[in-house]
C-alpha positions as a Markdown table, in Angstrom:
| # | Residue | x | y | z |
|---|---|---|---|---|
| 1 | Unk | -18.3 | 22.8 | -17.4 |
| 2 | Unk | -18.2 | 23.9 | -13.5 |
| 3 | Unk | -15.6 | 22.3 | -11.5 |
| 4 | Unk | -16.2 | 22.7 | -7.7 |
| 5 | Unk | -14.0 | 24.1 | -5.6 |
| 6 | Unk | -13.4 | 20.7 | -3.9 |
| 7 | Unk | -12.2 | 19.4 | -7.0 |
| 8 | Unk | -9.6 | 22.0 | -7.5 |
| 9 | Unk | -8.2 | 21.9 | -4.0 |
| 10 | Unk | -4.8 | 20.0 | -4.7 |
| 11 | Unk | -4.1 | 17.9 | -1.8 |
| 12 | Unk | -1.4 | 15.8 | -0.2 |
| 13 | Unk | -1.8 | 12.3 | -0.4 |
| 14 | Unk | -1.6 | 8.6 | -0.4 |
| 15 | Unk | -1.6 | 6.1 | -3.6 |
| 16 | Unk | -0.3 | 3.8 | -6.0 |
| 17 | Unk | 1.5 | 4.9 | -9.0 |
| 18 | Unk | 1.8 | 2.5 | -12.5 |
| 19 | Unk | 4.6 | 3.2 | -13.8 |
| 20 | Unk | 7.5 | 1.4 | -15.6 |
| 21 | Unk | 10.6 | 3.5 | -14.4 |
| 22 | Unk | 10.7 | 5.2 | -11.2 |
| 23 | Unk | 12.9 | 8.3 | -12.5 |
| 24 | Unk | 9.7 | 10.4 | -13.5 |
| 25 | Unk | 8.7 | 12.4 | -11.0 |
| 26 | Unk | 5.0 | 13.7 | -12.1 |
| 27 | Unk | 2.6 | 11.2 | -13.2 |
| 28 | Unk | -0.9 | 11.5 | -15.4 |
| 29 | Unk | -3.7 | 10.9 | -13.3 |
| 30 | Unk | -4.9 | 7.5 | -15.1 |
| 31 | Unk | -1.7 | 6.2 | -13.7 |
| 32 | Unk | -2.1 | 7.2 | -10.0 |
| 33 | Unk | -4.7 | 5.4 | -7.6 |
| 34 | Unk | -5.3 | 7.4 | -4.4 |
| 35 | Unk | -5.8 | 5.2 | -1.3 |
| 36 | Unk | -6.5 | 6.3 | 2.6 |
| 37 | Unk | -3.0 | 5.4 | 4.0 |
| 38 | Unk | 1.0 | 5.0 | 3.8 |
| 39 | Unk | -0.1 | 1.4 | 4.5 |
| 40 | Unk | -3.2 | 0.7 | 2.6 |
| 41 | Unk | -0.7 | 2.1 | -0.8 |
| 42 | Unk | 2.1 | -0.4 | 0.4 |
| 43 | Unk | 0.1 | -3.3 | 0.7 |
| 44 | Unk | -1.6 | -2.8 | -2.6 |
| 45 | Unk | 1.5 | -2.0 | -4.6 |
| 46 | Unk | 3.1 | -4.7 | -6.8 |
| 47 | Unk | 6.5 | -4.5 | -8.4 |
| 48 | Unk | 5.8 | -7.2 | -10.7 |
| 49 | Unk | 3.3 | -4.8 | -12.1 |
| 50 | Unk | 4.5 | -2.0 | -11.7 |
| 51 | Unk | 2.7 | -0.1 | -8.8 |
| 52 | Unk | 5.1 | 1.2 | -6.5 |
| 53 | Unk | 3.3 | 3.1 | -3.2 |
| 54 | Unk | 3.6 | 7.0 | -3.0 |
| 55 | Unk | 3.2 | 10.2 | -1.3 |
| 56 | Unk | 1.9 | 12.7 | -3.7 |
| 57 | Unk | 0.0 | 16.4 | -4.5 |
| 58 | Unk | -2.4 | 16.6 | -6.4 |
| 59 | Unk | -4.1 | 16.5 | -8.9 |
| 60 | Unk | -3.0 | 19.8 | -10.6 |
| 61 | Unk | -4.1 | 21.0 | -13.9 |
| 62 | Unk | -0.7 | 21.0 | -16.2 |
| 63 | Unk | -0.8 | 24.0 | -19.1 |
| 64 | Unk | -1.6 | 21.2 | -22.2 |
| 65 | Unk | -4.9 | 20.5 | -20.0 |
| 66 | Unk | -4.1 | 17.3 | -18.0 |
| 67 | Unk | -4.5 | 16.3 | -14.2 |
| 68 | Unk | -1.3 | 15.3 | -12.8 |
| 69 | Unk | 0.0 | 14.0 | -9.4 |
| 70 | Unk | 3.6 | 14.9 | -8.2 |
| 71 | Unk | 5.7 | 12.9 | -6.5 |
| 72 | Unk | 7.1 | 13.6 | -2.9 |
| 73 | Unk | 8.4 | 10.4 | -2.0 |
| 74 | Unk | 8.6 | 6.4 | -2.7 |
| 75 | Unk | 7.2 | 4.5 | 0.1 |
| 76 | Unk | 9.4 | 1.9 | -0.2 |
């Protein structure tokens, strides 16, 4: 399988995170929804379901074979 080189760049950016606790600080990638802004991942995020907004890199491929997203900051 070829992966282009677009899809390896990992990149700085916006989204929403699912996640039950807020202590983690690396999520899988069918937990984090990348938006276009700081703003557009506020306004989507709900506490009472757990999406909290997020600056993050990624996606990265971990050794076991997974795309995550680390966390650089809570938006809120």
């Amino acid at each position: 399988m070829s992966q282009s080189v677009e899809d390896s760049i990992v990149k700085r950016c916006f989204a929403t995170i699912y996640t039950p606790s807020r202590r983690r600080k690396r999520f899988p990638e069918n937990c984090v929804r990348v938006v276009g802004s700081a703003t557009e991942a506020i306004s989507q995020a709900s506490a009472t379901e757990n999406t909290y907004p997020a600056e993050v890199m990624g996606p990265s491929r971990s050794s076991e074979g997974f795309r995550l997203y680390y966390l650089i900051e809570w938006l809120d």
